[in-house]
C-alpha positions as CSV (number, residue, x, y, z in Angstrom):
1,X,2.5,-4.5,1.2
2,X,5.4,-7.0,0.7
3,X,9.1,-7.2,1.3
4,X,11.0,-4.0,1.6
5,X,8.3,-2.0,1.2
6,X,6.6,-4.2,4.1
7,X,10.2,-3.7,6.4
8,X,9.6,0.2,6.0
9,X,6.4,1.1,6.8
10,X,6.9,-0.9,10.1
11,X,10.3,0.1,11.1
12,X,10.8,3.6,10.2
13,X,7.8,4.5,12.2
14,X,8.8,2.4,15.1
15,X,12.7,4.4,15.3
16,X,10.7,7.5,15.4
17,X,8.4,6.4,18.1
18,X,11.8,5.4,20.1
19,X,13.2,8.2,19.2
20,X,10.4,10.9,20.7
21,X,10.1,8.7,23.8
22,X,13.6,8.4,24.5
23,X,13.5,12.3,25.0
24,X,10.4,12.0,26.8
25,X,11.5,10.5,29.3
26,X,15.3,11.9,29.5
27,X,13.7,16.0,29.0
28,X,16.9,17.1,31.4
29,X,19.3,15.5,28.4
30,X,17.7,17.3,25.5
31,X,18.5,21.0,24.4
32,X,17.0,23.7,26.2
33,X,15.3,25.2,22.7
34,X,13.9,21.9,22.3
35,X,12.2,21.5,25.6
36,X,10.4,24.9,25.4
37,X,8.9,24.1,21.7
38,X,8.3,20.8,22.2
39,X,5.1,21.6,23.7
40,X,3.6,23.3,20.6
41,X,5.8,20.2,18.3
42,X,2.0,18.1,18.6
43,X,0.1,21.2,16.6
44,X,3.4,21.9,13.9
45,X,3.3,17.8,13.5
46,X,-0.6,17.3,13.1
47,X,-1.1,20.6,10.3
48,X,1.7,19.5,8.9
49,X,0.0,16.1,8.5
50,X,-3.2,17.9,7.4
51,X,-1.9,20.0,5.3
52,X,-0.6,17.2,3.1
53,X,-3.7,15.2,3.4
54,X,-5.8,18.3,2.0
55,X,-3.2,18.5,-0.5
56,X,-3.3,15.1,-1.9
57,X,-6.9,14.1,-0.8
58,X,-6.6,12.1,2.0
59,X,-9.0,12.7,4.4
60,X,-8.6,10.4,6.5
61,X,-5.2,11.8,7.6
62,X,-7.1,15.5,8.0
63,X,-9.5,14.2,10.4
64,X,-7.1,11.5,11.9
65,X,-5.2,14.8,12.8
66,X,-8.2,16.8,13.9
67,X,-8.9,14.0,16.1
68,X,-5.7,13.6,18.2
69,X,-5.1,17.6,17.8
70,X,-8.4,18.6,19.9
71,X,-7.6,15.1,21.8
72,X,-4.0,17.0,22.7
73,X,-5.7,20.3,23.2
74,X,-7.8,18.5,25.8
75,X,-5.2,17.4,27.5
76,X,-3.2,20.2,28.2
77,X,-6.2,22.1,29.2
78,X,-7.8,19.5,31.7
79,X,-5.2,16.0,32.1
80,X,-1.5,17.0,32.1
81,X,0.3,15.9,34.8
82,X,-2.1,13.6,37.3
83,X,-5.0,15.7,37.6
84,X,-7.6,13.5,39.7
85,X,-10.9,16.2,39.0
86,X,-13.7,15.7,36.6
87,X,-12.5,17.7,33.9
88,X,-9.5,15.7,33.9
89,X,-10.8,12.5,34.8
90,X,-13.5,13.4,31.4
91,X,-10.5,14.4,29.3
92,X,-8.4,11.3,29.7
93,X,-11.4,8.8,29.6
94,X,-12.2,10.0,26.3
95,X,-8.6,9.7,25.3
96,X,-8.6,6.6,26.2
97,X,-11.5,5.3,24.9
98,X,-13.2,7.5,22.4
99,X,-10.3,8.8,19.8
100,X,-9.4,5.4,19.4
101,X,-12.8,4.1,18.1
102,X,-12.5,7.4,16.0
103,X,-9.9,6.2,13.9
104,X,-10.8,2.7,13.7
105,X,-13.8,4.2,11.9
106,X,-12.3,6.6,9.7
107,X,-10.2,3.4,9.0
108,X,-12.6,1.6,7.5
109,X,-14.8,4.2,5.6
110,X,-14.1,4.7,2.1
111,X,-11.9,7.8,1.6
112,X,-13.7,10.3,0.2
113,X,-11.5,13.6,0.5
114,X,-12.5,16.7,2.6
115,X,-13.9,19.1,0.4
116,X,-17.8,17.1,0.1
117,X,-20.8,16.8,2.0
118,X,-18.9,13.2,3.2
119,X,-16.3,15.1,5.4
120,X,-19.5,16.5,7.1
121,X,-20.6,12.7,8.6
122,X,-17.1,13.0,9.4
123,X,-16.7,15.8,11.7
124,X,-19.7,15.2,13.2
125,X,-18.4,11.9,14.2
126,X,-15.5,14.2,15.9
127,X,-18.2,16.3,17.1
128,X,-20.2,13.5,19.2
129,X,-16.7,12.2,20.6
130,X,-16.4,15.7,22.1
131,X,-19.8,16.0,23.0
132,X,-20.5,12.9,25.2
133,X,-16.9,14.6,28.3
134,X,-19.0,17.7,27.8
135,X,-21.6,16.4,28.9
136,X,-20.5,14.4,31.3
137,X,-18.9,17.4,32.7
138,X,-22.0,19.7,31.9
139,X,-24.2,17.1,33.9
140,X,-21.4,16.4,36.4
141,X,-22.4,13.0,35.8
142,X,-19.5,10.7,37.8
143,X,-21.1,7.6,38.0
144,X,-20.2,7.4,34.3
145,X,-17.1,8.3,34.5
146,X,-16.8,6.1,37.6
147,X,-18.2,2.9,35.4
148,X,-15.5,4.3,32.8
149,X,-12.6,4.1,35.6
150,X,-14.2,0.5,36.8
151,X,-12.3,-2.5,36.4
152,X,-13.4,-5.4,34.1
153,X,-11.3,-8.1,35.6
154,X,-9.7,-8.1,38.8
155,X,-6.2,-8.0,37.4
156,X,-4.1,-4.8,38.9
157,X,-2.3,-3.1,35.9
158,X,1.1,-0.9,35.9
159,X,-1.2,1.8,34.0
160,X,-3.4,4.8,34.3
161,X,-5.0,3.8,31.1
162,X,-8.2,2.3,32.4
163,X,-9.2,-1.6,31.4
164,X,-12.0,-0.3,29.7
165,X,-9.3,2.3,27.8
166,X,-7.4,-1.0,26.8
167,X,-10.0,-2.7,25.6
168,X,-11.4,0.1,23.3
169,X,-7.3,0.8,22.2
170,X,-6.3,-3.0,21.6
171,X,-9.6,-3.6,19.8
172,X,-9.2,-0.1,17.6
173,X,-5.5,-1.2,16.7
174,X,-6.5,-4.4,15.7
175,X,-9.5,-3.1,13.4
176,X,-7.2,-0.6,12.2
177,X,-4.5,-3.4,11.3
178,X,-7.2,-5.7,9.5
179,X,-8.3,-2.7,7.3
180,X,-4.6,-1.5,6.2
181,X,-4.6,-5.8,5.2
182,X,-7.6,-5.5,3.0
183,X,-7.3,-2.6,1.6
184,X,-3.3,-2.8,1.3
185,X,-3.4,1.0,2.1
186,X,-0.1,3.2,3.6
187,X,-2.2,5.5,4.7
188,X,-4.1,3.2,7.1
189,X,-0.7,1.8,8.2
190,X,-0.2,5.3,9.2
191,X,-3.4,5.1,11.5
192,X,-2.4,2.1,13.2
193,X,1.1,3.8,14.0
194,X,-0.9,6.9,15.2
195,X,-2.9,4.5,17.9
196,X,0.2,2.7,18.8
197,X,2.2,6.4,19.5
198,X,-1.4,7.5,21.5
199,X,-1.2,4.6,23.8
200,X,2.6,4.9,24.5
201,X,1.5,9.0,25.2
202,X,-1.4,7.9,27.9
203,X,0.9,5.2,29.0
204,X,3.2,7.8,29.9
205,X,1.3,10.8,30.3
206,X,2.6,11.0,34.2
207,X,5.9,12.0,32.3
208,X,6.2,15.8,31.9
209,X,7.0,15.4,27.8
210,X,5.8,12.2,27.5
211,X,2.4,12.7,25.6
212,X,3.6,15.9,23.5
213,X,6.8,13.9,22.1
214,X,4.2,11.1,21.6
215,X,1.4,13.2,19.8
216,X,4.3,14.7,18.0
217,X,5.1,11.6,16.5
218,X,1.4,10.6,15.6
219,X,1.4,13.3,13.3
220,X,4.9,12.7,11.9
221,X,3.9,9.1,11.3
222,X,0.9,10.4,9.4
223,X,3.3,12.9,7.3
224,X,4.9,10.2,6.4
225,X,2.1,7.5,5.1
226,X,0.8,10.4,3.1
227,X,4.1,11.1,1.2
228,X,4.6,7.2,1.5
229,X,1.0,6.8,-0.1
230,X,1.6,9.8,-2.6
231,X,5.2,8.1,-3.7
232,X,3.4,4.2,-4.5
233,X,0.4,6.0,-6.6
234,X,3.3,7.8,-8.5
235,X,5.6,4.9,-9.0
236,X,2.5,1.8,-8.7
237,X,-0.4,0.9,-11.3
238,X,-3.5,1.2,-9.6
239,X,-5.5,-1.6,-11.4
240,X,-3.3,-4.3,-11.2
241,X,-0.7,-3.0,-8.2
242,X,2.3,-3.9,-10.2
243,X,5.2,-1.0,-10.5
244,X,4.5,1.7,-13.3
245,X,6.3,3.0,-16.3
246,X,8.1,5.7,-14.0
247,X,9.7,3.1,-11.9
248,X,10.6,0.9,-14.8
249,X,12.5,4.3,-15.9
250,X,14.0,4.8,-13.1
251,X,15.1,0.8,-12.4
252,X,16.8,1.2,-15.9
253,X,18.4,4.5,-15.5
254,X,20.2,2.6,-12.7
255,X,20.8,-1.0,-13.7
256,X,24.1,-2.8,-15.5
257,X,25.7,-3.0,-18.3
258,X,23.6,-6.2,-19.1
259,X,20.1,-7.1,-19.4
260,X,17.0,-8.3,-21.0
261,X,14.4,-6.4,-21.9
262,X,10.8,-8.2,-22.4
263,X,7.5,-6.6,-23.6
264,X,4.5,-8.3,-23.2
265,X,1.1,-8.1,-24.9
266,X,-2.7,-9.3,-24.4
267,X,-3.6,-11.0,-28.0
268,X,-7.0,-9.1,-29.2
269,X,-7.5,-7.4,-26.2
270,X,-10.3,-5.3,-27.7
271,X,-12.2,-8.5,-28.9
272,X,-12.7,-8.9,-25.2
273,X,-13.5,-5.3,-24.5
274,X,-15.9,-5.9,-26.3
275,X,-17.5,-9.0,-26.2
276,X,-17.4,-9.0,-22.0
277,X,-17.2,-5.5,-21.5
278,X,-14.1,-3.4,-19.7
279,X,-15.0,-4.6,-16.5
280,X,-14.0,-8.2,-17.8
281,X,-10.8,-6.2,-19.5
282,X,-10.0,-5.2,-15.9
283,X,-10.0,-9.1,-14.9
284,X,-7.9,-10.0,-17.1
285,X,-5.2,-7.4,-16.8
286,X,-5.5,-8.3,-12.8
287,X,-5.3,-11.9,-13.3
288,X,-2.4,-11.0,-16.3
289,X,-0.1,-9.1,-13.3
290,X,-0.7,-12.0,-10.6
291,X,0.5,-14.7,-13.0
292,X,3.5,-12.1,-14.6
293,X,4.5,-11.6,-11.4
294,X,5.6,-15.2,-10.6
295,X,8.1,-14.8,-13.2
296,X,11.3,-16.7,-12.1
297,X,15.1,-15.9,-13.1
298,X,15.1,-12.8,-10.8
299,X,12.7,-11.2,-13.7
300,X,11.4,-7.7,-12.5
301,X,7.4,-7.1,-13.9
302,X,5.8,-3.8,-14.7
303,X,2.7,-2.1,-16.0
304,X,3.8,-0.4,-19.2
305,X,0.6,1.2,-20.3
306,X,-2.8,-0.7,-21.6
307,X,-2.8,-4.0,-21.8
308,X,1.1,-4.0,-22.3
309,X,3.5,-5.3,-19.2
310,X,7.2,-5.7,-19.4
311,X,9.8,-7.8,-17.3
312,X,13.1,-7.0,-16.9
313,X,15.9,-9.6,-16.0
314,X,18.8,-7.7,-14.5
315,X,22.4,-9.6,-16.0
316,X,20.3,-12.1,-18.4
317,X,20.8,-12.3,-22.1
318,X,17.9,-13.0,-23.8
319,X,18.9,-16.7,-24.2
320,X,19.2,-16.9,-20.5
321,X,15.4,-15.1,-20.0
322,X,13.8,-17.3,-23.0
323,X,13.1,-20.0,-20.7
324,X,11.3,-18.4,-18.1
325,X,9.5,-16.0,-20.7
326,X,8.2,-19.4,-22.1
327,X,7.1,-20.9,-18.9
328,X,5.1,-18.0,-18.6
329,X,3.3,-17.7,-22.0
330,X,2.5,-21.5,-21.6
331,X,1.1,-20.8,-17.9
332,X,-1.0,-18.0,-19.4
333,X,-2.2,-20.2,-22.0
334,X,-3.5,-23.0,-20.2
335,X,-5.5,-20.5,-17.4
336,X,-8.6,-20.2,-17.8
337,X,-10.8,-17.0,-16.4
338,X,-14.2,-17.1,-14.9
339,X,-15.9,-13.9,-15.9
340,X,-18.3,-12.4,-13.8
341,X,-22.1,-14.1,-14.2
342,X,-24.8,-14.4,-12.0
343,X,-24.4,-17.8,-10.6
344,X,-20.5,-16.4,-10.0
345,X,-19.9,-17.6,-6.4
346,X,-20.1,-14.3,-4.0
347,X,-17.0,-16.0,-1.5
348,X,-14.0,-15.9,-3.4
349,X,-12.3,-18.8,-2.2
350,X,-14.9,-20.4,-4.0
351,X,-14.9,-18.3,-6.8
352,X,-11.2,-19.5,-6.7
353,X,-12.1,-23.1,-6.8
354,X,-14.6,-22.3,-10.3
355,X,-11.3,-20.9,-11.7
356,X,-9.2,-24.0,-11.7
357,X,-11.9,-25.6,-13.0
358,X,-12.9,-26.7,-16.7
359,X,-13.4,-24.8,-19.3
360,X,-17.1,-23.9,-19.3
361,X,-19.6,-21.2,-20.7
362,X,-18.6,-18.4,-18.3
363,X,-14.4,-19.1,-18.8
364,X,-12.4,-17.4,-21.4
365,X,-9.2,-18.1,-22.4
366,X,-6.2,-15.4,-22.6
367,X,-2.9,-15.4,-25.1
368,X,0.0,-13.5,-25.2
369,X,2.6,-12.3,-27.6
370,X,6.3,-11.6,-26.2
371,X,9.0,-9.5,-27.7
372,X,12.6,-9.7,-26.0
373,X,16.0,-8.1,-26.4
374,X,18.9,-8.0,-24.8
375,X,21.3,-4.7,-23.8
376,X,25.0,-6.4,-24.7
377,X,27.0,-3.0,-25.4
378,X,26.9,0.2,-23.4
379,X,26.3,1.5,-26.8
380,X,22.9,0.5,-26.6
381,X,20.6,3.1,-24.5
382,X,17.3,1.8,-22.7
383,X,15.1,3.2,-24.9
384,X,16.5,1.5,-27.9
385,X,16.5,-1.9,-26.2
386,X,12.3,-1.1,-25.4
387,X,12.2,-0.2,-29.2
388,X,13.6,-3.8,-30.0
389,X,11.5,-5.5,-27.9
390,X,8.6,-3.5,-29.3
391,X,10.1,-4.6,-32.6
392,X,10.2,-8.5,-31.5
393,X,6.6,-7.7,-29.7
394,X,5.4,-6.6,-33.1
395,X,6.7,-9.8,-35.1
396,X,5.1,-12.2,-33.0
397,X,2.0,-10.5,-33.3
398,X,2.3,-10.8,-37.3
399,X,3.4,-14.0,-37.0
400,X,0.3,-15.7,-35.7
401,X,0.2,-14.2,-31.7
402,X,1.4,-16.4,-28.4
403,X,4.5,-16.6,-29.1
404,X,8.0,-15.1,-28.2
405,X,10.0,-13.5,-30.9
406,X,13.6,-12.1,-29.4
407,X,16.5,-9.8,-31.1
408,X,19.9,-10.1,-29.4
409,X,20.7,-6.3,-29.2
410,X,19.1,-3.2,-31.2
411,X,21.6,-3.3,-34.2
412,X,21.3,-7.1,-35.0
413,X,17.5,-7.1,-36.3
414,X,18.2,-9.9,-38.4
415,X,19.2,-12.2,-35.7
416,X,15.8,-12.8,-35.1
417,X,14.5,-16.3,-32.8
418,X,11.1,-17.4,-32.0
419,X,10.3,-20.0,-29.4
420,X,6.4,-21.8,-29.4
421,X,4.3,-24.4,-27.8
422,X,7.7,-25.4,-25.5
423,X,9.7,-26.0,-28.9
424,X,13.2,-24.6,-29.2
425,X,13.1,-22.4,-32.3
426,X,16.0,-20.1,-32.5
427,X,18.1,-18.9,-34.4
428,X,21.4,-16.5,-33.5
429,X,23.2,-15.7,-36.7
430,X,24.6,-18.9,-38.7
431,X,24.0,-20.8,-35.4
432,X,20.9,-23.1,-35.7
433,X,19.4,-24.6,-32.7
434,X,17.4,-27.8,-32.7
435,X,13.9,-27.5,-34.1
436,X,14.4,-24.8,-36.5
C-alpha cells in the first residue's frame, strides 16, 4: 500500500480522528441535537461497521466492533467520568489493557468470515476478555487490579491510562501495524486506526464527550477500510496485486486524446501449466506483474485477464512507448525463475539470491509477445485501440513469439513494425527505419 493509496488510508482517518476530538473537547460549541445523540453515535458507528463487515465477509471488522462496542457499553455503565470504585477501576483496566490485545489478535488470524465454526474461537476470545473484570469484580479481588494500576517505572505520566495500559496499547498498535505490512491488508489498517482513536478516548475519557466522539470514530474508521477494502478487490487483481480490467476501463474512459495502448502475453503459458503445474503458473504471473510494473515512460500496468497484462502510456505514440516496451521484453527474457523444489531455500531473501543466479535444473525461463497501438484521432474509441493491439498481439505470436509487433492507429493495419532482440525493425508506411 504505495503512494496515493498509501497518503489515504493514513490521512483521511487521521482528519476524522481530529475532527471528533475537536468536538470532544469543545461539547459547549457543537449543536445542541448533536450533543444529545452523540452518546448513542459509538453503537450507530460500530453496526454500521458490522453490518458491512457481515456483508462483505470481513470478520475481523464484526468482532473488532463487538469488541470496542461491549468495551463502550462498559464504560458508560461502570467508568464515565472518574469513577475511582471497583467496577470502574475493572472496566477501565480492561480497556486499557485487554481490547487492545483483542485486536492485535484478530489482526493477525487469518480472516475467516463470521458465519463458521472459526467466528466461535473468536467470540470466545471476546468472551474471556469480559470474563477475567468479572471476575475480578465477582471475587472483589483488588490486589489485581491494584498490580494492574502499579507503576512499571518510576516515571510520573500526564495520563490515567495506566503504564501497564501503555504497554499493552503501544505494543498492540505496533503488532497491528506489522500485520497490515505483511499482509498489505486495508482492513487491518482500519484496526490500527481503531487502537490509535481508543487510546486518544482513554486518554481523554475525563472529558464528558471525549470517549463517545472517540469510539465513534473507531467504528467510522472501520466503515471505511471495509468499503476501502471492498473498492481495491473490485478495481485490484488478487494474484498479482496489479489494477484490474475495471480500472483499466475506467483509466481509459477518462484519459486524452493520445495514447498507446500495449497488450502483453505469456508465450506457451499452458506448456507450463502443465509441465510445473498452476502453482508454478501463479509464479510466474507474480514474478510477470513485479517486472511489468517497472515499466518506465510513465507506462500504467494492468491485469487484463489470464496470463494477458496491458500497459498504457498516457500522451505516447507507439514510437515513443516502443522503447520502453522493448526494455521490458528483453528484461523478461533474460530472468530466470526458480520454481518451487525441495531444496528451495524456506527464507526468501535467499530464495532471492537462487533467483539471480544461473540457469539450473529448477529455473525456467519466461517469453513474451507484445502487441501495441496507438489512439491518434478522437475517431478511434478504446475498444478499438485494445482490438489493434490484440491484433499486433496476435502477429507476434504467428510470427515466431517475443517480440513486439505495433499498428499506429486501428484503420492503418498495414502499417505494421516489429522490433526484436534490441534491433530497430520498423516500418511506418513508405518510411523505412534502419534494420529493416
Amino acid at each position: 500500500m504505495t503512494g496515493l493509496r498509501g497518503i489515504l488510508a493514513i490521512a483521511a482517518p487521521a482528519v476524522l480522528l481530529v475532527v471528533v476530538f475537536g468536538l470532544a473537547t469543545g461539547p459547549e460549541q457543537a449543536p445542541p441535537a448533536l450533543i444529545a445523540v452523540l452518546p448513542q453515535m459509538p453503537y450507530v458507528a460500530l453496526a454500521f461497521a458490522a453490518a458491512l463487515g457481515l456483508i462483505f465477509r470481513r470478520g475481523r471488522v464484526v468482532f473488532a466492533a463487538i469488541t470496542l462496542g461491549v468495551g463502550y457499553a462498559a464504560f458508560t455503565q461502570f467508568a464515565a467520568g472518574s469513577g475511582t470504585d471497583l467496577p470502574a477501576r475493572a472496566a477501565f483496566a480492561a480497556l486499557c489493557v485487554l481490547a487492545p490485545v483483542v485486536i492485535a489478535l484478530l489482526a493477525w488470524v487469518e480472516e475467516r468470515g463470521t458465519a463458521n465454526p472459526h467466528a466461535l474461537l473468536r467470540l470466545a476470545l471476546i468472551a474471556t476478555a469480559c470474563a477475567l473484570p468479572a471476575w475480578i469484580l465477582t471475587t472483589q479481588r483488588t490486589e489485581m487490579l491494584d498490580r494492574l494500576y502499579a507503576p512499571l517505572v518510576a516515571v510520573s505520566l500526564d495520563t490515567p491510562i495506566p503504564q501497564l495500559g501503555l504497554v499493552a496499547l503501544s505494543v498492540s498498535f505496533v503488532a497491528v501495524v506489522v500485520a497490515a505490512a505483511m499482509r498489505r491488508s486495508v482492513v487491518i489498517v482500519g484496526l490500527a486506526w481503531s487502537l490509535v482513536a481508543l487510546a486518544f478516548g482513554l486518554h481523554a475519557s475525563a472529558e464528558l464527550f471525549a470517549f463517545p466522539s472517540a469510539i465513534a470514530a473507531a467504528g467510522a474508521v472501520l466503515a471505511l477500510a471495509v468499503l476501502a477494502d471492498t473498492h481495491q478487490m473490485a478495481f485490484r487483481d488478487e494474484l498479482t496485486g496489479l489494477p484490474g480490467r475495471r480500472a483499466l476501463n475506467e483509466t481509459l474512459n477518462a484519459i486524452g486524446r493520445r495514447y498507446t495502448i500495449a497488450m502483453i502475453d505469456v508465450d506457451r503459458f499452458k506448456d507450463i501449466n502443465d509441465a510445473h503445474g498452476h502453482q508454478v503458473g501463479d509464479e510466474v504471473l507474480r514474478m510477470l506483474a513485479s517486472r511489468l510494473a517497472r515499466v518506465g515512460g510513465g507506462g500504467r500496468v494492468f491485469r487484463y485477464g489470464g496470463e494477458e497484462f496491458t500497459v498504457l502510456f498516457p500522451g505516447k505514440g507507439v514510437g515513443d512507448a516502443l522503447p520502453y516496451l522493448e526494455a521490458l521484453r528483453a528484461d523478461i527474457e533474460r530472468y530466470r525463475l526458480a520454481i518451487r523444489a525441495p531444496d528451495r531455500p524456506a527464507i526468501q531473501a535467499a530464495g532471492k539470491r537462487r533467483r539471480r543466479g544461473k540457469p539450473g535444473a529448477n529455473n525456467i525461463a519466461v517469453t513474451v509477445s507484445i502487441g501495441a497501438a496507438s489512439h491518434e484521432s478522437w475517431h478511434d474509441s478504446p475498444e478499438a485501440v485494445i482490438a489493434a493491439a490484440d491484433d499486433a498481439l496476435y502477429r507476434a505470436k504467428q510470427t515466431g513469439r517475443n517480440k513486439i509487433r505495433a499498428i499506429k492507429s486501428y484503420r492503418e493495419r498495414s502499417a505494421m513494425g516489429e522490433h526484436r532482440d534490441g534491433a530497430a525493425l520498423f516500418r511506418w508506411g513508405k518510411e523505412t527505419l534502419p534494420g529493416r
